[in-house]
C-alpha positions as CSV (number, residue, x, y, z in Angstrom):
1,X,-17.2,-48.3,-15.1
2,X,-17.8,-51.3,-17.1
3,X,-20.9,-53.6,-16.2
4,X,-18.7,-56.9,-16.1
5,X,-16.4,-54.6,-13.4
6,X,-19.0,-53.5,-11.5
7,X,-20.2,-57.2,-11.2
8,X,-17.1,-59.0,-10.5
9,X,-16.3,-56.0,-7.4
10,X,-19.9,-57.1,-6.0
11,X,-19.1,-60.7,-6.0
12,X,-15.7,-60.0,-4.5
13,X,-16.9,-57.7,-1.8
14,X,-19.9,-59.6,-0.9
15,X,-17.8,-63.1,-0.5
16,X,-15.4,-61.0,1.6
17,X,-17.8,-59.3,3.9
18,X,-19.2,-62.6,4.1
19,X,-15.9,-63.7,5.3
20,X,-14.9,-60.8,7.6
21,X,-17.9,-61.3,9.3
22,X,-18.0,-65.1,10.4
23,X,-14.2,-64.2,11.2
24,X,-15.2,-61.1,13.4
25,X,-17.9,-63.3,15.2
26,X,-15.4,-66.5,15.3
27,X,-12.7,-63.8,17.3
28,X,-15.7,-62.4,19.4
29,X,-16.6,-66.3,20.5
30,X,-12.6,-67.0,21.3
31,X,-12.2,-63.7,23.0
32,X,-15.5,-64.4,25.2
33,X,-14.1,-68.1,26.1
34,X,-11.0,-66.8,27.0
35,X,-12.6,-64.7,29.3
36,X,-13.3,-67.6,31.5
37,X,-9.7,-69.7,30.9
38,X,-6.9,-67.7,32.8
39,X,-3.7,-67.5,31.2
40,X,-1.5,-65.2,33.6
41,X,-0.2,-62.1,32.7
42,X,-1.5,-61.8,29.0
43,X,-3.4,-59.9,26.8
44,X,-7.1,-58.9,28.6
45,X,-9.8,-60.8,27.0
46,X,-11.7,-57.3,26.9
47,X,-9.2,-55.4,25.4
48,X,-9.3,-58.1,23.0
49,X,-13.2,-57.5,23.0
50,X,-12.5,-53.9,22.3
51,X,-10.2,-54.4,19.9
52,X,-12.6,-56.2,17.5
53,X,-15.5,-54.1,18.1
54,X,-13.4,-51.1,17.1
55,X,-12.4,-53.3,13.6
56,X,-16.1,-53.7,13.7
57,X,-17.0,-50.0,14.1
58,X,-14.3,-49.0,11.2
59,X,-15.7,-51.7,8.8
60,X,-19.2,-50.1,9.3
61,X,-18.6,-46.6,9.3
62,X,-17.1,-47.4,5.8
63,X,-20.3,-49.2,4.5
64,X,-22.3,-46.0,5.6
65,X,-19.8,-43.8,3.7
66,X,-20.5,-46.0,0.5
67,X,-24.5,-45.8,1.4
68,X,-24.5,-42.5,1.5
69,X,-22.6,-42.3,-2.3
70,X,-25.7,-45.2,-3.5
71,X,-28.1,-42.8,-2.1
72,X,-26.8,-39.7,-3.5
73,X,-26.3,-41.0,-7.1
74,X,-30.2,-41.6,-7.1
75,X,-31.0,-38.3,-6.4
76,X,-28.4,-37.5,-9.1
77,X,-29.9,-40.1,-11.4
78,X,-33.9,-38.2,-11.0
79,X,-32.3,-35.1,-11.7
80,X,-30.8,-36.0,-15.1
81,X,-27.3,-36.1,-14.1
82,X,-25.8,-39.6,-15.7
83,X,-22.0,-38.8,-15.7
84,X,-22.4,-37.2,-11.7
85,X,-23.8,-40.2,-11.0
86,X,-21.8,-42.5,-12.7
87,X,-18.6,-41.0,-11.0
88,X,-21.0,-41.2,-7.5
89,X,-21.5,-44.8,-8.2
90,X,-18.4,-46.0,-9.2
91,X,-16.9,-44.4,-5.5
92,X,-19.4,-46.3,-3.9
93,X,-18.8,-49.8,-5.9
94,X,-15.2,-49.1,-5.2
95,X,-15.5,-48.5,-1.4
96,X,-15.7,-51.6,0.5
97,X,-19.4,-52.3,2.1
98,X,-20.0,-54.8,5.1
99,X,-23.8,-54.1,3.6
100,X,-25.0,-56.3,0.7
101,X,-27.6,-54.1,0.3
102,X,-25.2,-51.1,0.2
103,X,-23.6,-52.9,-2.6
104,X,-27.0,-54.0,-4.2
105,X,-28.7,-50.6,-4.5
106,X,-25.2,-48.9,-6.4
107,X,-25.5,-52.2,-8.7
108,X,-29.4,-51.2,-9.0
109,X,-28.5,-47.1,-9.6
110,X,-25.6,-48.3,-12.4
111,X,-28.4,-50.7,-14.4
112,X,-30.7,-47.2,-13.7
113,X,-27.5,-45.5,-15.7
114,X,-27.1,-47.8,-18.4
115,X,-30.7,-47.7,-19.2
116,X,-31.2,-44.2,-19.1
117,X,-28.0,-44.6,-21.9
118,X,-30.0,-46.8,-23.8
119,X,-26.9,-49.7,-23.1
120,X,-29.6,-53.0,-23.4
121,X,-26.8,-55.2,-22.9
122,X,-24.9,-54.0,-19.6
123,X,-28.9,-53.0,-18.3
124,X,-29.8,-56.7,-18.9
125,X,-26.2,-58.3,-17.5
126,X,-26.5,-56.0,-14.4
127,X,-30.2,-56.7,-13.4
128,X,-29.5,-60.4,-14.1
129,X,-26.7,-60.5,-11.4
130,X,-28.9,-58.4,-8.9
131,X,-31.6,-61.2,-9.4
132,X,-29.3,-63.8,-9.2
133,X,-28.1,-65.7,-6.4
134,X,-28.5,-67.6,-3.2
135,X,-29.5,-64.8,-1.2
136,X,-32.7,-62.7,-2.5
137,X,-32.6,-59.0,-2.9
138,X,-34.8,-56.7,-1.0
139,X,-38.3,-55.9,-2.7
140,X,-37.6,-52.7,-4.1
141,X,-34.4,-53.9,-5.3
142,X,-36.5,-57.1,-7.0
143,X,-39.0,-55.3,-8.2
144,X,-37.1,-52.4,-9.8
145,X,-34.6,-55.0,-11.2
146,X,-37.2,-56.8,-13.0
147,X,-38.8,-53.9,-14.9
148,X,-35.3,-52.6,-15.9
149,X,-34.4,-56.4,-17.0
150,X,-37.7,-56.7,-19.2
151,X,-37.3,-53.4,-20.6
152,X,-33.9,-53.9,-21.5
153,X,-34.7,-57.7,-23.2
154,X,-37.6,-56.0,-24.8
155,X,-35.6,-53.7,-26.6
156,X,-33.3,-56.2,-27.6
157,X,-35.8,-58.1,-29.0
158,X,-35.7,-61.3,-26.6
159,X,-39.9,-61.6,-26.2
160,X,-39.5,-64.9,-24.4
161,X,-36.9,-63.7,-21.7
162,X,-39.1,-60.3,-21.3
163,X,-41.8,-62.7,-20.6
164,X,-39.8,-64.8,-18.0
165,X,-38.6,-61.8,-16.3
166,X,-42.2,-60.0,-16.1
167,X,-43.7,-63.5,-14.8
168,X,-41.3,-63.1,-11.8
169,X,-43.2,-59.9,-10.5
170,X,-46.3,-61.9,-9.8
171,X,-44.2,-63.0,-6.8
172,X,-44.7,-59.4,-5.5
């Protein structure tokens, strides 16, 4: 999977979780003030209550299929096994996550990859969107992402941005 791929899916899934969310809570807060407007013979507002918990459940049960892939490739990744856990990732990138996080640490495990390859470029590309961003990443995730950006940079010979991207550990 290219780097540029693998970032573009994040963004995508990540604005669409995003989105399914706030719509699945929006339907939840409808459903629940239905509850208290009759309307006759229609549709129960707890069957409708039901009926988005179970979207709920499905949506989840997917993002801990694709966690379990992100966790696996790591163990893949210690034991040596870059094109296993390339394949490992690339199911997990591919499988929709409700989880930024889920999403995070395969984006985290593919930088891993391409460092272990020796692929500066895609290493530094993929740490920098991990980094990036409104939301901050979880500590390992930071931390982690940081040393694999410096290391990359260093190697290509950018001192100043190996510098930039060390400072930012002294937040930690």
């Amino acid at each position: 999977m290219k780097a540029q791929d693998a970032i573009s899916r994040f963004r995508r899934d990540s604005a669409l979780s995003l989105f399914l969310k706030g719509v699945l809570g929006v339907g939840a807060a409808l459903v629940l003030m239905l509850h208290f407007v009759p309307l006759g013979r229609s549709i129960s507002p707890s069957l409708l209550l039901m009926a988005l918990g179970m979207i709920w459940l499905a949506l989840w049960y997917r993002t801990i299929k694709g966690s379990r892939l992100a966790a696996e490739s790591s163990t893949l990744i210690a034991s040596g096994r870059l094109e296993q856990a390339e394949e490992q990732i690339e199911q997990s990138l591919r499988s929709f996550s409700m989880s930024r996080s889920v999403k995070s640490l395969g984006l985290l495990n593919l930088a891993l990859v391409r460092l272990a390859q020796k692929r500066w470029p895609d290493t530094a590309m993929l740490c920098r969107e991990l980094l990036a961003g409104k939301k901050q990443p979880s500590e390992h995730v930071s931390k982690s992402g940081r040393l694999m950006l410096a290391d990359s940079l260093l190697e290509m010979g950018d001192l100043r941005a190996t510098h930039e991207a060390l400072s930012g550990l002294y937040q930690h």
